[in-house]
N, C-alpha and C positions, 0 to 999 in steps of 0.2 A: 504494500500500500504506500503510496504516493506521502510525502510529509507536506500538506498543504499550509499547513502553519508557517514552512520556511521558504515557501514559494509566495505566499502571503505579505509575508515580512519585507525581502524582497524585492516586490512590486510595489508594496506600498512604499518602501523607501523612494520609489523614483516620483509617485505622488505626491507624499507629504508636502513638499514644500510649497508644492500650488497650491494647499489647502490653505496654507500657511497665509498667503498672498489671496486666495479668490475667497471662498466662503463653503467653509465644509460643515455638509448636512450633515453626515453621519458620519463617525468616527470612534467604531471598535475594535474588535480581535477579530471581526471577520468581514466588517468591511468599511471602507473610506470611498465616500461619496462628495462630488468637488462641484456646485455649482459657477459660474459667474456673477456677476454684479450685475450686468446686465440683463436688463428688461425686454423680452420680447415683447412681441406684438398679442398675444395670447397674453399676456401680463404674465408670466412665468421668468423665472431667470433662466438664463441659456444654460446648456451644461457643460460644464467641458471634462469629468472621467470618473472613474471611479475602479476600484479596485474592490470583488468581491470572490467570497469561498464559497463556490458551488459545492453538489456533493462529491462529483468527480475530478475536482479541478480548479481551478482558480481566474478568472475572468478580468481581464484589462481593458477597458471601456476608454478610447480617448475620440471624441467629440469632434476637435478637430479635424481630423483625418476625415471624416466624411465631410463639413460644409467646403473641404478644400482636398478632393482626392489628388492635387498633385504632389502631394506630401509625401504619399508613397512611392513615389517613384526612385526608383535605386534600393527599394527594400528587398532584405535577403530571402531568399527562396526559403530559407530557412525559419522566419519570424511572417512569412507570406504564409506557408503552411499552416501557422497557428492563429490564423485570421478566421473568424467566427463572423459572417455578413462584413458590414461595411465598417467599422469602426472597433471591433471588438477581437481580442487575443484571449488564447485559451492556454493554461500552463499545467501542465502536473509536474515537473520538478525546473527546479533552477539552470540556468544557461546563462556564464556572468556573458557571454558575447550576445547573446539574444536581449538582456537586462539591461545592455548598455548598449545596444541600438533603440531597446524602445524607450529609453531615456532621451537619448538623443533624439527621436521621431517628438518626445513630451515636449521634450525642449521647443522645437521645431514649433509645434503646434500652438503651445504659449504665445510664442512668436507670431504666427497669422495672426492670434484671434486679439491680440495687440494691433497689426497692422491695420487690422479691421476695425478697429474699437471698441470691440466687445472686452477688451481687461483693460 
């Protein structure tokens, strides 16, 4: 069995600090949920990720990546594979070179939804 815990951990460390900066809804042992400041049109705030523990696996939700799929462009065959629809990664155990591209990709995305104005 898979140690979701430390896949959890992890992930959420490439999170945390956006939480830090935007506005995090939830934030427990099994999941970190990151909205924006920004107000959509629905009167909701936009999202931009979250990190939760499925029962098989551990789920990386980053937002950005869908309002701007050229974000993924140059992504590894490797971290493409554990692509769940259009914005969402699936893990069961750790990969510091998969951890540290989708850090980089969080980064990235930060980044648009700045250029945008949504942070």
């Amino acid at each position: 069995m898979a140690d979701l815990g430390a896949v959890f951990s992890d992930l959420r460390a490439i999170m945390a600090p956006y939480a830090a900066r935007l506005d995090s809804k939830k934030d427990d042992g099994t999941e970190l949920y990151v909205d924006t400041r920004h107000v959509q049109k629905n009167r909701k705030p936009l999202f931009f990720g979250a990190v939760q523990v499925k029962k098989a696996y551990v789920s990386y939700h980053l937002m950005p990546v869908y309002l701007k799929p050229e974000l993924l462009a140059g992504l590894s065959p490797a971290l493409k594979a554990r692509m769940q629809g259009k914005s969402c990664f699936n893990f069961t155990a750790s990969d510091a070179a998969l951890v540290q591209e989708l850090a980089d990709l969080t980064e990235a995305g930060y980044a648009s939804y700045k250029e945008q104005g949504f942070v």
